[in-house]
VMD Tcl script that builds the backbone (N, CA, C; Angstrom):
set m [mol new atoms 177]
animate dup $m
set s [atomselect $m all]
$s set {name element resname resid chain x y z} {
  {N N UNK 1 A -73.601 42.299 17.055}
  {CA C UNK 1 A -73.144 43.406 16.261}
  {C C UNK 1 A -71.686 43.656 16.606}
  {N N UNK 2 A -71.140 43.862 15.572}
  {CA C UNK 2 A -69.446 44.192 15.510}
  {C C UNK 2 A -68.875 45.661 14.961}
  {N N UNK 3 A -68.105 46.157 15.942}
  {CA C UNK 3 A -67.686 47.491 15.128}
  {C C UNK 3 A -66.183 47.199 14.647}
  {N N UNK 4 A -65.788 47.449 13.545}
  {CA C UNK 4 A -64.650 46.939 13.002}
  {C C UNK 4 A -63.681 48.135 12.574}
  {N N UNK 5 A -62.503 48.363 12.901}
  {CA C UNK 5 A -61.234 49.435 12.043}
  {C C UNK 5 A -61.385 48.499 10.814}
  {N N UNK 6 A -61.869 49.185 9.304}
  {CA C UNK 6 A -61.246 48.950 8.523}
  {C C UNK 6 A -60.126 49.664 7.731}
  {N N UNK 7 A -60.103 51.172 7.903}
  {CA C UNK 7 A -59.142 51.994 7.114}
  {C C UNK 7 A -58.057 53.281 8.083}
  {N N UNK 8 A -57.579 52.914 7.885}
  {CA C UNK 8 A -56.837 54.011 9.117}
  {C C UNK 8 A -55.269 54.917 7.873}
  {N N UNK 9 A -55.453 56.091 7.742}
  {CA C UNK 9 A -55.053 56.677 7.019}
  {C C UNK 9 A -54.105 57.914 7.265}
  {N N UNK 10 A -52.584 58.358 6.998}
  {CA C UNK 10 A -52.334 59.391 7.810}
  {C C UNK 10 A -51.732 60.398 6.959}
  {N N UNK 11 A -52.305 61.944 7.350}
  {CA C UNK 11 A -52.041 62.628 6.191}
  {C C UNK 11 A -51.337 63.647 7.296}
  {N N UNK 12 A -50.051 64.601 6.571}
  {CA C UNK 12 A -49.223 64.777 7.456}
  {C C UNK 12 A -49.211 64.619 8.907}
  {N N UNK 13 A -49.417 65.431 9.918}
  {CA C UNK 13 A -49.707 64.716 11.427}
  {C C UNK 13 A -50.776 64.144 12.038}
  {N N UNK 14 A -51.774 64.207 11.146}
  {CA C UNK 14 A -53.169 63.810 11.298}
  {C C UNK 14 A -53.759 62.565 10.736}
  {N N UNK 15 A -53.942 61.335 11.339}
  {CA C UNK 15 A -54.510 59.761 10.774}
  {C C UNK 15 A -56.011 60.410 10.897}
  {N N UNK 16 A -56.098 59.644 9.916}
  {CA C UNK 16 A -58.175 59.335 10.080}
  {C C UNK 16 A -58.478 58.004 9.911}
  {N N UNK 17 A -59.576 57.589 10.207}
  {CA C UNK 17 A -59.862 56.436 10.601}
  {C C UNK 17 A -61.392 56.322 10.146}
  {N N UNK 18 A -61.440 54.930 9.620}
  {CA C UNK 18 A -62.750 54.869 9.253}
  {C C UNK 18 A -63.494 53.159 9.805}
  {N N UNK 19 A -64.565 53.145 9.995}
  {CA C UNK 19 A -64.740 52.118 10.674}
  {C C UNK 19 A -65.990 51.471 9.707}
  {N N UNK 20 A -66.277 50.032 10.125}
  {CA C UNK 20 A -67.543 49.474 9.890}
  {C C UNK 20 A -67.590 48.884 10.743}
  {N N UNK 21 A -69.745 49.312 10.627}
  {CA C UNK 21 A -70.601 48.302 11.535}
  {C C UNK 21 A -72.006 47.413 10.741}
  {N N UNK 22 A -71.704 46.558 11.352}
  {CA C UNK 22 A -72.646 45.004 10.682}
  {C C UNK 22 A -74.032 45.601 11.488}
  {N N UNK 23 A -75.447 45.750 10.821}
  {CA C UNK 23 A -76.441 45.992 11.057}
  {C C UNK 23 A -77.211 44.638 10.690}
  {N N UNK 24 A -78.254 44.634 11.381}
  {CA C UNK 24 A -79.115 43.751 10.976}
  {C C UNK 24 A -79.987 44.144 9.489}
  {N N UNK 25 A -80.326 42.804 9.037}
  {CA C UNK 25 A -81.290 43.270 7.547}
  {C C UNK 25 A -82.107 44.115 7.721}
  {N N UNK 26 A -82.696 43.784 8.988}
  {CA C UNK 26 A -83.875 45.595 8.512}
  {C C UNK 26 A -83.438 46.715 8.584}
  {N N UNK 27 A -82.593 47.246 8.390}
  {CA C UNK 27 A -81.795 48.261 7.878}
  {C C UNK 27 A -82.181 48.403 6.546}
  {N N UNK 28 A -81.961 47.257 5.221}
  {CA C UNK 28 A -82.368 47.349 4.180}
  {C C UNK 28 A -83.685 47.399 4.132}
  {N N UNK 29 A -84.791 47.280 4.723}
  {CA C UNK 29 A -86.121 47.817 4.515}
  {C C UNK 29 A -86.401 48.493 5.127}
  {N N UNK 30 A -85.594 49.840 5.696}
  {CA C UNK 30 A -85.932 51.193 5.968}
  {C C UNK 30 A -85.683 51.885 4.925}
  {N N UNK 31 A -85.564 53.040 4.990}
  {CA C UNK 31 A -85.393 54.301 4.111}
  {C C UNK 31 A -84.391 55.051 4.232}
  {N N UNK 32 A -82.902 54.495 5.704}
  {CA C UNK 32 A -81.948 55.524 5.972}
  {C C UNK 32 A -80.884 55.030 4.438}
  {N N UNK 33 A -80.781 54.039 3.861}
  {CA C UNK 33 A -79.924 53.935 3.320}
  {C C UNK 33 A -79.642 54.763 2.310}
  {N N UNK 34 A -77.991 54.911 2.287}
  {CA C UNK 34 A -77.767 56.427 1.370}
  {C C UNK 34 A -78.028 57.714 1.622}
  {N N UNK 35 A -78.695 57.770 2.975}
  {CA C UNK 35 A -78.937 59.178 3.858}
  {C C UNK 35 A -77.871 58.952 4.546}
  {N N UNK 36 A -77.952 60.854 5.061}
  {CA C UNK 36 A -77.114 61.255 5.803}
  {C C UNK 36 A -77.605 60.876 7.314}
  {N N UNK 37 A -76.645 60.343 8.720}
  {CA C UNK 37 A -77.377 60.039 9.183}
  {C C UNK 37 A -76.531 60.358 10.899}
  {N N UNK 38 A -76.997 61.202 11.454}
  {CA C UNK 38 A -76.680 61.732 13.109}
  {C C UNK 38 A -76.121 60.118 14.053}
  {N N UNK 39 A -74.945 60.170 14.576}
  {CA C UNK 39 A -74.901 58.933 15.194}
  {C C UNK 39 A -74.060 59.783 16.507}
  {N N UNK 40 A -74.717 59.329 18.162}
  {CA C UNK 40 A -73.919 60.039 18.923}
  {C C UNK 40 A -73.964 58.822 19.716}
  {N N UNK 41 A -72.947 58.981 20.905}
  {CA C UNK 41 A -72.169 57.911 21.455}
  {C C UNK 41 A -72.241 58.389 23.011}
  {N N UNK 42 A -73.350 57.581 24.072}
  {CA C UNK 42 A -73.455 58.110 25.416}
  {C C UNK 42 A -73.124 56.741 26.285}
  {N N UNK 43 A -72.390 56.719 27.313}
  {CA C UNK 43 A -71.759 55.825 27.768}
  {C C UNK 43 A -71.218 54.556 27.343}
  {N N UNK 44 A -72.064 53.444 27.340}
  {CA C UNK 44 A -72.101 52.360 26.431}
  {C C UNK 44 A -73.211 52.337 25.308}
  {N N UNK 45 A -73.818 53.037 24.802}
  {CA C UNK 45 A -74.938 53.425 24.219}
  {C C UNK 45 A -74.401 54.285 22.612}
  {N N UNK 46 A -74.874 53.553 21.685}
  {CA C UNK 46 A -74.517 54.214 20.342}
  {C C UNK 46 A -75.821 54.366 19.638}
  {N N UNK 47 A -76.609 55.380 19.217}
  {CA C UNK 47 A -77.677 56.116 18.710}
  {C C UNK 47 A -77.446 56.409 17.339}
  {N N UNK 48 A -78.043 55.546 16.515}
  {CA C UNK 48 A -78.283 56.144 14.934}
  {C C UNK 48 A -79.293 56.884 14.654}
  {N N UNK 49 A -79.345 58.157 13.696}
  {CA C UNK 49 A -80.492 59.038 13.599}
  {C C UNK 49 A -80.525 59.318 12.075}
  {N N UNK 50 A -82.051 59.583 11.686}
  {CA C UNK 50 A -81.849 60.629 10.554}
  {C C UNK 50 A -81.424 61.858 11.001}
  {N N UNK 51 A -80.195 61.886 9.992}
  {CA C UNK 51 A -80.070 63.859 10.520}
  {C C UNK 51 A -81.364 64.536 9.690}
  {N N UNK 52 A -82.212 64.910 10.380}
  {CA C UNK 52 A -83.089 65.604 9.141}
  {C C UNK 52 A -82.616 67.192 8.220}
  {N N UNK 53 A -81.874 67.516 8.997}
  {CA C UNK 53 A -80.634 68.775 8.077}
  {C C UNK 53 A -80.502 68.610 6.646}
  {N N UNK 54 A -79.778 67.248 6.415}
  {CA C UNK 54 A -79.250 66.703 5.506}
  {C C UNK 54 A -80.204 65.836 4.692}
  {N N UNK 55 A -81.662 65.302 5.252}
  {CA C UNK 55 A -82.019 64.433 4.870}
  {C C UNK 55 A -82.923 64.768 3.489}
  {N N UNK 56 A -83.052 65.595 2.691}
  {CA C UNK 56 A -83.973 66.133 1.473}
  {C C UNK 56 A -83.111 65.107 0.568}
  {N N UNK 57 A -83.745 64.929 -0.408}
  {CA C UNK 57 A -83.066 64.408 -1.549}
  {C C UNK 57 A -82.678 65.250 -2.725}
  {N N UNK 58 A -81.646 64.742 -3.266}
  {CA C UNK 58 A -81.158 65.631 -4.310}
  {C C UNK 58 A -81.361 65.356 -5.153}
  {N N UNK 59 A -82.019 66.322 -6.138}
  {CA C UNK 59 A -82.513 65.417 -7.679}
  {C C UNK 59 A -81.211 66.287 -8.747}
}
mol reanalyze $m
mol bondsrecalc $m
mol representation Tube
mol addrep $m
């Protein structure tokens, strides 16, 4: 797995930055895709979550 800078952007003193990461295919046969989704970052350790906050669908 690779985490990649693809967009790095700067609006008056402030850049933002946006990144991609390469998941494996079963990703596409879960259900997070297109959800909103909690990701926190503990030492070397990166945690993807459903946020369930966010997670209802919108019709």
């Amino acid at each position: 797995m690779k985490i990649m800078k693809a967009i790095d952007k700067k609006v008056g003193n402030t850049t933002y930055f946006k990144y991609k990461i390469n998941l494996p295919k079963k990703v596409e046969e879960s259900d997070l895709l297109d959800k909103e989704l909690k990701v926190s970052i503990e030492k070397d350790k990166i945690t993807i979550e459903k946020d369930l906050k966010h997670s209802k669908s919108i019709k």
